[in-house]
N, C-alpha and C positions, 0 to 999 in steps of 0.2 A: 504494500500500500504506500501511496504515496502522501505524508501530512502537510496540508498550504491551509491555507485562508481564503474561503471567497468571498467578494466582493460585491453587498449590495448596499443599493443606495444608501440603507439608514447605517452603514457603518461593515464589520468583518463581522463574521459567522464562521466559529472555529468548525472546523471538518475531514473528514478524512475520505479522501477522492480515490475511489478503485476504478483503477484502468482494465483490459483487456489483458494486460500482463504486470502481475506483480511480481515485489520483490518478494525472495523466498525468507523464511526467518534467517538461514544461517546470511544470505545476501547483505539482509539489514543489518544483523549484527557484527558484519565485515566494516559495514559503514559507519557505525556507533563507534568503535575500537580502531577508526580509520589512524592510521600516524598520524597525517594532516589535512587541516582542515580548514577547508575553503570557502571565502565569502565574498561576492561578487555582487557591487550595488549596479544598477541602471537608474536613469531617471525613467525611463520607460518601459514598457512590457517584453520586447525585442532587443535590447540597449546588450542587456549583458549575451547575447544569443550571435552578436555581431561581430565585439570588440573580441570576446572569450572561448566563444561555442567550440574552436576546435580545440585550444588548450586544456578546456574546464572537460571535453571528452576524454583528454589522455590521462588528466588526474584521475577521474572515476573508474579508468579502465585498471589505474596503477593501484587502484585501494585509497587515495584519499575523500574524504567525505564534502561534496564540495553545494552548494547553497549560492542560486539568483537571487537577489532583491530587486523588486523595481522599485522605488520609491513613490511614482504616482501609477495611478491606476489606469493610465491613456484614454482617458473617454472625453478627449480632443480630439483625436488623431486619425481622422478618416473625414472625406468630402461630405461623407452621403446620411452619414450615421452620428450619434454622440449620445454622453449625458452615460446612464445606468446602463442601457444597453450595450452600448460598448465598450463601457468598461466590462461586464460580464464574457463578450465575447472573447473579448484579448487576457481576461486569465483562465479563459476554457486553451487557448492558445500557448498560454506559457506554458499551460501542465502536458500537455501533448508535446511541445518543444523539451521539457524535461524528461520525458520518457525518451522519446529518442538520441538524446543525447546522454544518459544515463546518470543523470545527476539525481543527487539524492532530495532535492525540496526546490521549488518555485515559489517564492514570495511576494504578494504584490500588496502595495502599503495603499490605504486608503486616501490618499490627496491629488487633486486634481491637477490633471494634465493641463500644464500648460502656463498654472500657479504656484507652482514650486519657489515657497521661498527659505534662506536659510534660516528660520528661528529656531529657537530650543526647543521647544514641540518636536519638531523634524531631528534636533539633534538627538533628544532621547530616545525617538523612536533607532533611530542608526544603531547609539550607543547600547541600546538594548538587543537590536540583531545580532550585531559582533558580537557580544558577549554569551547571550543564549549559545551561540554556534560555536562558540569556544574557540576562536578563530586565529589558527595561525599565520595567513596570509587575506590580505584584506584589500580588492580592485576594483577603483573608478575611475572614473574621467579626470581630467584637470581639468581644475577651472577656470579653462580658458577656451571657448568655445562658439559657434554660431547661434544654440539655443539655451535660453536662460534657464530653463529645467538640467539640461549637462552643466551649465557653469555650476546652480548650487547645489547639484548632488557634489562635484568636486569637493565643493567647501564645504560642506555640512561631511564628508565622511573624513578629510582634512581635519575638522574643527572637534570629530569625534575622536582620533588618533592617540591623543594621551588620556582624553576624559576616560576612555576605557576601563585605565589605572586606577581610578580613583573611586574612592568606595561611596563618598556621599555625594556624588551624583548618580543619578538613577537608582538609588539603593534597592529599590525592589526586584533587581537583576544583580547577582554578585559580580565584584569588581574583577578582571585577571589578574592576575601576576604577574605575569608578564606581559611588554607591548607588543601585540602584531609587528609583522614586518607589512608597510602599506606598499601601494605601486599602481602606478596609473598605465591606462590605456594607451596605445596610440593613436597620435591622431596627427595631422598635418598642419598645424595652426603653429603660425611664426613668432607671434608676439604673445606673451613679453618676451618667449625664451622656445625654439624650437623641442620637440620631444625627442628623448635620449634613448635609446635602444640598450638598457643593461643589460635583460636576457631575452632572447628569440627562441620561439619555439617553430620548429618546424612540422605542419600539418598536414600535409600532403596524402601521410597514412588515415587522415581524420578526415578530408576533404568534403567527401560523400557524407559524411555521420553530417558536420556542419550545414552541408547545404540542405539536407534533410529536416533537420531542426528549425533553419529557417524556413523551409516549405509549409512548417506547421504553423506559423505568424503571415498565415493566408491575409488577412486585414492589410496588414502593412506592407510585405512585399509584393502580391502581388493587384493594392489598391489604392492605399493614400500614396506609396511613396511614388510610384512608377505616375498615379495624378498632378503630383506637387510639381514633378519633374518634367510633366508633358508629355511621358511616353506611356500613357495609359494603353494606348494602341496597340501596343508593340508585345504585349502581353499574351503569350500564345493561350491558346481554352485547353487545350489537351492536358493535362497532369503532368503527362513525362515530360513532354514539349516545354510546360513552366518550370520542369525543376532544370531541366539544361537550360534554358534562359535566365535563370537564376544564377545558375552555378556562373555562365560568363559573365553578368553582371554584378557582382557581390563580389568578385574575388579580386581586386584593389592590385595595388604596385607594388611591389620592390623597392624601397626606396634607396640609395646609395648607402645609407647609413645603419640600415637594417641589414644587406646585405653584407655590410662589414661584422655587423654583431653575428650572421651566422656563419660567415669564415671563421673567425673565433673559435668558434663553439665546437663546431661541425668540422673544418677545416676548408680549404678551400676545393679541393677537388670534389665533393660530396655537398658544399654550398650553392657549387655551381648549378647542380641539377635541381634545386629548390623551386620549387613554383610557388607555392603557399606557406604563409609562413604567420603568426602574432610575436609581438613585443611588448615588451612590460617595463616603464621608468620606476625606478624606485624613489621612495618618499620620503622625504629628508624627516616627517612627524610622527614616524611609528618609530619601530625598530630598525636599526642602522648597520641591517647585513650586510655582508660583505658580497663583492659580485662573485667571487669563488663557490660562496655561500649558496645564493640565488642557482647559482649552474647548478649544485648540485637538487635543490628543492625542486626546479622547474623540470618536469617530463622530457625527456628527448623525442 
C-alpha cells in the first residue's frame, strides 16, 4: 500500500490509497530500514517527477526510502480546468507517477497553486516533512527562478535547513540530530550565480522508468504545458505515439558543465556515450558534505 494525503477542498483527509500493485510486507519493510533516506520538495505536482524522477528511480531501486512533496496542490495549472477539481486530478497523478517510479510516498501539501508564499505556516509545514521522513538528503529548486511558486519553495526548504535542529520549533515533530545534507536542482538560470554540477547522475538505465512517470502527469505534459507553449497540436492521440513525443521532448541538454561533472565521475571514455543524465548543487545551509562524500551517497 501506498500512504499520501488526499486532497479536498475543505482541507487533507488522511488515507491509504491501494493501487493494482502493492508493496509486499517484506518490500515495505526494506523501505522502513532503508540506509537512506530521501526527501524531494516540488512547488508543484510534477516539479519533483522532472528535476528527480530518474535519480529518485535509482535510489529506490538501490534500497533507499525516498519521498515527493509538492508543496501546493496545482489547481492552477491547466487552460480548461481548476479550483478542487484539479487539484484532485493531479494527486490521483502523483500517486500513479509514484508507483511507477517506485518510490515509497507522494505528498501533496494543501496551498494553492500559484500563491505560494514563504511564511512560517509553509515553513513548519517543510520542517515537519523533513523531519517525519527522517531525512538524510533533502532537494529543491533555488531560489532563483521564472515562477514564484519555485522561487519560495527554494527558500522556504532553504529557511527550513537548520530549523530542523532545533527542538522548539515545530515541537510536535521531534527535532534531528543531525543536519541533512541539502542540494538543489538544476536548472539554467544565470543570475545571481549560475548552477554548479557537484554530483551527476547518469540515467540512461532509468530513461524509460522516467519518461513513464511523466506519462502518468497526463494534465501537464501532455495539456497545460505543450498549451502554455503553443504546441498543443503537436501532441500525438495514440498512447505510445505520446510517450515517444514525450520522451524527445522532456529530455533537455548536456550542458558543458555537466558534462565535465560526469567525466569526473564516470571518466571520460564512458561520459562520452551519456545521453541523459540529473545534477544536484549542494547547499551551503544543511550539512556541509564533502563532494567525495556526495559521489559516494549518489547512485551511479
Amino acid at each position: 500500500m501506498w500512504r499520501s494525503k488526499l486532497v479536498l477542498a475543505g482541507g487533507f483527509l488522511p488515507v491509504v490509497v491501494l493501487f493494482g500493485l502493492t508493496l509486499s510486507d517484506t518490500a515495505m519493510a526494506q523501505a522502513q530500514e532503508a540506509k537512506l533516506r530521501v526527501i524531494a520538495f516540488g512547488a508543484h505536482p510534477d516539479d519533483c517527477d522532472g528535476k528527480f524522477g530518474g535519480t529518485a528511480a535509482k535510489f529506490a531501486k538501490a534500497g533507499a526510502a525516498v519521498k515527493f512533496v509538492s508543496l501546493t496542490n496545482g489547481d492552477a495549472g491547466h487552460q480548461e480546468m481548476g479550483g478542487a477539481a484539479l487539484a484532485r486530478r493531479r494527486y490521483a497523478e502523483t500517486q500513479e507517477s509514484a508507483r511507477r517510479l517506485g518510490i515509497a510516498e507522494y505528498e501533496v501539501m494543501n496551498n494553492h497553486d500559484g500563491e505560494l508564499m514563504p511564511t512560517l505556516e509553509v515553513r513548519r509545514q517543510v520542517i515537519r516533512a523533513i523531519r517525519q521522513w527522517n531525512a538524510d538528503l533533502v532537494l529543491s529548486p533555488r531560489p532563483n527562478d521564472y515562477h514564484p511558486d519555485h522561487r519560495y519553495t527554494g527558500v522556504l526548504v532553504q529557511d527550513a535547513a537548520y530549523m530542523v535542529v532545533v527542538p522548539n520549533i515545530v515541537p510536535e515533530a521531534p527535532a534531528l540530530r543531525k543536519n541533512p545534507i541539502f542540494l538543489y536542482y538544476e536548472d539554467g538560470f544565470q543570475k545571481p550565480a549560475p548552477f554548479r554540477p557537484d554530483v551527476a547522475v547518469a540515467i540512461d538505465d532509468v530513461w524509460d522508468v522516467k519518461v513513464n512517470a511523466l506519462d502518468a502527469q497526463v494534465s501537464q505534459m501532455y495539456e497545460w504545458l505543450p498549451w502554455v507553449d503553443g504546441n498543443l497540436d503537436k501532441v500525438p492521440t495514440d498512447p505510445e505515439a505520446r510517450r515517444k513525443w514525450l520522451a524527445q521532448t522532456r529530455g533537455g541538454r548536456i550542458s558543458p558543465a555537466l558534462r565535465a561533472a560526469l567525466e569526473k565521475r564516470y571518466g571520460p571514455a564512458a561520459a562520452a556515450r551519456i545521453q541523459r543524465a540529473e545534477s544536484f548543487e549542494l547547499c551551503e545551509y544543511g550539512r556541509r558534505a564533502s563532494l567525495e562524500e556526495l559521489q559516494k551517497l549518489f547512485p551511479k
